[in-house]
C-alpha positions, -999 to 999 in steps of 0.1 A, spaced: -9 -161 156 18 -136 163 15 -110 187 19 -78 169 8 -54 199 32 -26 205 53 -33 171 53 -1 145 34 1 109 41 25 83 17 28 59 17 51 28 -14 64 9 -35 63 40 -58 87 37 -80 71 15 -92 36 9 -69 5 9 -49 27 31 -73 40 52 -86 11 65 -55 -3 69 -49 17 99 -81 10 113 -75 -29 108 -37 -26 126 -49 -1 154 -71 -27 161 -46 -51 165 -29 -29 189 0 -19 167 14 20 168 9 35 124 28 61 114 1 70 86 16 89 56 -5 108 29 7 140 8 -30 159 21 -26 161 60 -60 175 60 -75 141 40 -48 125 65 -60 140 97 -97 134 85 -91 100 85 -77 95 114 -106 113 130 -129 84 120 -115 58 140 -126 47 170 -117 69 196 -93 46 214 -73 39 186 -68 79 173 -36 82 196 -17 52 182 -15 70 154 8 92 141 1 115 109 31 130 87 24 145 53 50 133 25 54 127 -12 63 92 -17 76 99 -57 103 123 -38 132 111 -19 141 133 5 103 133 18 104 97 19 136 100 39 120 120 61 98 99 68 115 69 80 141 90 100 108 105 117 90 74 124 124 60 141 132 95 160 95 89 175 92 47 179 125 36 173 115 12 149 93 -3 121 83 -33 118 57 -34 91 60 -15 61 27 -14 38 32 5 3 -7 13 -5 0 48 -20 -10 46 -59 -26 63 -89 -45 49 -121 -54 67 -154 -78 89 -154 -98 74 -188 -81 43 -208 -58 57 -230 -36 40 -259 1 43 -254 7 68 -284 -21 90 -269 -2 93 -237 15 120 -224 54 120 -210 33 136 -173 9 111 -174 36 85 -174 59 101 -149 28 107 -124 21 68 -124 54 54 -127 68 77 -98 41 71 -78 34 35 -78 70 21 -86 91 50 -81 75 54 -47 76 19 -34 111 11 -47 120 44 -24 99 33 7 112 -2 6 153 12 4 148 35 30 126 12 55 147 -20 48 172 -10 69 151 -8 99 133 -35 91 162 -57 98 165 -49 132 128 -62 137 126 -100 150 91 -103 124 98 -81 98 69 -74 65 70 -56 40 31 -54 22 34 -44 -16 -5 -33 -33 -2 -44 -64 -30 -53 -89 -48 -77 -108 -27 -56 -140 5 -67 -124 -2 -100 -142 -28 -97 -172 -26 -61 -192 -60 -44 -211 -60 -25 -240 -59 15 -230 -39 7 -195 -3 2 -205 11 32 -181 -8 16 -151 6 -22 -164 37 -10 -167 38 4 -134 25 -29 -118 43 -49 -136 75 -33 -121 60 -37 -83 57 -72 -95 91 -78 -103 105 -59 -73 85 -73 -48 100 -110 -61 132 -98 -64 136 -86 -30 121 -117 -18 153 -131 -35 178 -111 -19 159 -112 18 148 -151 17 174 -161 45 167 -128 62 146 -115 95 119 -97 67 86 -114 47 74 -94 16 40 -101 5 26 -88 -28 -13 -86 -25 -32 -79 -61 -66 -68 -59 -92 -63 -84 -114 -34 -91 -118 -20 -52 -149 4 -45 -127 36 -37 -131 72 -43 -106 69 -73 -131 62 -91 -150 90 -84 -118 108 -112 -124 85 -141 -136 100 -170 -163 77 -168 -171 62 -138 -187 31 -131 -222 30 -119 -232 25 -87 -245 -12 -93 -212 -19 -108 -194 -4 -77 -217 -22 -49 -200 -57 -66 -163 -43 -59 -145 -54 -33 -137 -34 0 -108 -16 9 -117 -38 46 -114 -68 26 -76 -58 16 -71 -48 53 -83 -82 64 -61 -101 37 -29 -77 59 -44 -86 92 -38 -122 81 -4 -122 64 7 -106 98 -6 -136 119 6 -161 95 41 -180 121 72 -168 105 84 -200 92 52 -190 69 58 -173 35 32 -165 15 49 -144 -21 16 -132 -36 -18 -131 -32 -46 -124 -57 -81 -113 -48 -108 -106 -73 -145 -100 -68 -167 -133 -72 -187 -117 -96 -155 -109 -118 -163 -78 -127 
C-alpha cells in the first residue's frame, strides 16, 4: 500500500457525484483536494457534507474546465497554495440530454460535450503534467465510460467524446511509460447520479436503485492509488451485475 497522506489531489467536477465522493474517499486517506467545480455554491455544499475533520483539507476553486485560462488558473493556484500535485482525477463530464441521432444534433450540443469531456481533460492533463513530474508517485485518473468502447444508437456526441478520452488516456500512457506518472482510465456504467435527474426521460427509481455508486468509482481510485508503483493498471471497466 502506498502512503498517500499529505500528497495533493486535484479533482475536477466535484461537486456532484463520481466527483463528489471522490473527495470524501481521498480526505479519508489523508490526502489535501483541491476540489474544482464551475458552481462554488454546489462546490462549497459539498464540501459541507463531509465529515467535519476532513472539511479543511479541502480546498474549493470555481473553474470552467472547457476554458484554458481557468484551467490554468487552476493548477497555478493549487501549486501557489501546496506546491504540488500529485494526483490528478478528471471526473468533470456531461451526457445528452435525450438520445438523439447525429443529423438531429445541434453544432452546441456537440461543442458542450466535446469541450467538456475531451476538451477539458486534454486541458487538465497539459497543464497538471508538468507538476506531476516532480511527484515521486505520480496518477493521473481519466472517467471514461462504458461508451468509450461499445457505441448505441442516439449517443454518438457522448461516443465520440469518450472515445477521444480513450485514445488520449493510452496515448499518454505511451509517451509517460518510462516516466514518474501512472494514468488509469476507469469506464463505468450507468452510475445513479443526479444527471439523470436532466434526461428527457429519466429512468425509474427501480432502474436507478441497480446502478452503481459514485462510492463504488471512489473505491475503484482508492485502489489504483495503493496499487506499488511497479504496478500498472491501463483501464478498468465496471458495470452493474445486473447489466442494466
Amino acid at each position: 500500500m502506498n502512503d498517500r497522506k499529505g500528497q495533493v489531489a486535484l479533482v475536477t467536477g466535484a461537486s456532484f457525484g463520481v466527483g463528489r465522493a471522490t473527495i470524501a474517499a481521498l480526505t479519508a486517506r489523508g490526502m489535501e483536494v483541491i476540489a474544482a467545480a464551475r458552481d462554488i455554491g454546489r462546490l462549497e455544499a459539498a464540501i459541507g457534507e463531509l465529515a467535519p475533520e476532513h472539511r479543511d483539507h479541502v480546498t474549493p476553486i470555481a473553474a470552467d474546465v472547457r476554458k484554458e485560462s481557468d484551467v490554468m488558473r487552476l493548477s497555478h493556484q493549487a501549486i501557489d497554495r501546496f506546491g504540488r500535485i500529485d494526483v490528478l482525477v478528471n471526473s468533470a463530464g456531461v451526457s445528452m440530454s435525450a438520445r438523439t441521432r447525429l443529423v438531429d444534433s445541434t453544432s452546441e450540443e456537440w461543442h458542450k460535450i466535446i469541450e467538456t469531456n475531451l476538451t477539458g481533460t486534454y486541458l487538465m492533463c497539459r497543464a497538471c503534467l508538468p507538476h506531476l513530474e516532480k511527484s515521486p508517485d505520480g496518477y493521473i485518473l481519466n472517467v471514461q465510460s462504458t461508451g468509450a468502447y461499445r457505441a448505441s444508437p442516439g449517443v454518438s456526441l457522448y461516443a465520440a467524446s469518450k472515445f477521444g478520452v480513450r485514445a488520449l488516456s493510452e496515448a499518454l500512457i505511451e509517451e509517460y511509460r518510462h516516466s514518474n506518472i501512472r494514468i488509469t482510465s476507469v469506464s463505468p456504467g450507468p452510475i445513479d447520479t443526479n444527471i439523470w435527474s436532466h434526461k428527457v426521460e429519466p429512468p425509474s427509481a427501480e432502474r436507478r436503485a441497480l446502478m452503481l455508486r459514485p462510492s463504488d468509482i471512489a473505491d475503484i481510485f482508492v485502489w489504483l492509488l495503493d496499487r506499488p508503483r511497479h504496478m500498472h493498471i491501463p483501464d478498468i471497466t465496471v458495470t452493474p451485475w445486473t447489466g442494466i
